[in-house]
N, C-alpha and C positions, 0 to 999 in steps of 0.2 A: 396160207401158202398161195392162194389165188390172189393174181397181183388185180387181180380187179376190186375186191374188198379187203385187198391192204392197204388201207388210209393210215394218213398218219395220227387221227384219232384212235385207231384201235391198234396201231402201234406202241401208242403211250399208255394205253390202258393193261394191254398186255405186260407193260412194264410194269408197271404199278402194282398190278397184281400180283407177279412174280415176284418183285420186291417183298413185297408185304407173307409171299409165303415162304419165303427163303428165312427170312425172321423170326416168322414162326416154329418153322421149322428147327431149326439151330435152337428155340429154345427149346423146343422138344425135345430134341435128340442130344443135347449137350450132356445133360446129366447122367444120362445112360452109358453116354461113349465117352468120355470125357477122362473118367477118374474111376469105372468103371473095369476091377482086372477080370472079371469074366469075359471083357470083350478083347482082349490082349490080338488074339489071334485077327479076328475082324478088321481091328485096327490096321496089322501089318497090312492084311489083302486090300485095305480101302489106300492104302499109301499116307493112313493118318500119323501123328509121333506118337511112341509109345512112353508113357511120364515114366519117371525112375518113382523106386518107393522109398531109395535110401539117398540120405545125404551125401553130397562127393568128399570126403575126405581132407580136412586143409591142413599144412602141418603145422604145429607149433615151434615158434623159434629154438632154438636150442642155443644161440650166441646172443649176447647183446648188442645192439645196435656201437656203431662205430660212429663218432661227433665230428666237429669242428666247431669253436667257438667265435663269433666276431663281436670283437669289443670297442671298436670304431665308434661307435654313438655312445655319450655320457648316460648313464641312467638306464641302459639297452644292454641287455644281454642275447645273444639270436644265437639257436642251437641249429646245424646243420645236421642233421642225423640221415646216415645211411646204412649199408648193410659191409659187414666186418670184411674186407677182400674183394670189395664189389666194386662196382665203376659207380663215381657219385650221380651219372647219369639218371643211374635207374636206385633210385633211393632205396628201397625196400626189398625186401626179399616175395620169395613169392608165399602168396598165401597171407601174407601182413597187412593189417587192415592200417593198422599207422603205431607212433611211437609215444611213448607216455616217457614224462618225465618227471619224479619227485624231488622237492626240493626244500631245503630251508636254510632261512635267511639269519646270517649271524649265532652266537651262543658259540656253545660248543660241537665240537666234530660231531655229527650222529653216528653210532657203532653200528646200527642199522638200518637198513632201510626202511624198516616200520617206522623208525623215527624221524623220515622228511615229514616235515609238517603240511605241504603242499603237495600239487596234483597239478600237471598239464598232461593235455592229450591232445596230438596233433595227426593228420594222417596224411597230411604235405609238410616236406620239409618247405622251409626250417619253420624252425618255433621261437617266437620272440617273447622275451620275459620282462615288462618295464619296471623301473623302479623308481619312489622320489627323491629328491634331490638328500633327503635328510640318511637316508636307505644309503647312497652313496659311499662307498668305501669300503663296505661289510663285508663280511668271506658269505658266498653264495655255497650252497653242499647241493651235490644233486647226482642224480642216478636216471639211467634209459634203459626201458625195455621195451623188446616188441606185444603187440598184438594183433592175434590173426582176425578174421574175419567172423569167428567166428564165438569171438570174445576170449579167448584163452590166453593167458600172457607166458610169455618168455619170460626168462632169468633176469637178475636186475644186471650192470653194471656194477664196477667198483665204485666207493663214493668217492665222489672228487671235489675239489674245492677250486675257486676261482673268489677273486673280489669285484662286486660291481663295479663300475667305471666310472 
């Protein structure tokens, strides 16, 4: 505090040092206060956050996602999927981590949806599916459901059929 032996050498060192015990410190004290529910109350009085010990709640879909299909490109199929009565804005419902799509190519109708042969999983719409040129023509089967974030899936859709392009 005496501005006669406040140099700017022992300015920097005082920094220095404070750094270095500030560091130290924090790793001391981290483990303790940190994660720590004996110190709940301390916490509040230091103005530190108090961690939760339960997870928050996300829900599971209860509807199937709602599509659009564009079939403008040969050999392209693109799945626009959003939420059933929602604004295409906002794709997804809340709580949805993104949308799964099962699918298969050609045969017969699948009765179930255990029987798509395939799997896409996207969490931005849309979803684009290519095909080759020989593929071309086939009836495409496929089904959307949601999933939330927290890995839980939603209901499937009805199966629907389209022909590749």
């Amino acid at each position: 505090e005496d501005p006669e032996t406040r140099t700017k050498a022992t300015v920097k060192t005082k920094q220095a040092i404070r750094k270095e015990f500030e560091t130290e410190l924090r790793k001391f004290c981290k483990p303790y206060l940190t994660y720590n529910p004996a110190v709940t109350a301390d916490r509040e009085n230091f103005g530190l956050p108090v961690h939760k010990t339960t997870r928050t709640p996300v829900p599971v879909a209860t509807m199937p996602p709602d599509y659009e299909l564009e079939l403008s490109v040969p050999g392209r199929i693109t799945f626009h999927f959003f939420e059933k009565g929602g604004k295409h804005a906002e794709a997804k419902p809340f709580g949805q981590h993104g949308a799964e799509i099962g699918w298969s190519l050609g045969g017969e109708r699948p009765a179930r949806w255990q029987d798509l042969s395939h799997s896409s999983f996207d969490t931005h719409s849309p979803l684009t599916l290519s095909f080759e040129n020989d593929q071309r023509g086939q009836p495409l089967y496929f089904a959307l459901r949601w999933e939330n974030t927290r890995g839980e899936k939603g209901p499937w859709s009805e199966i629907q059929e389209t022909m590749v392009p």
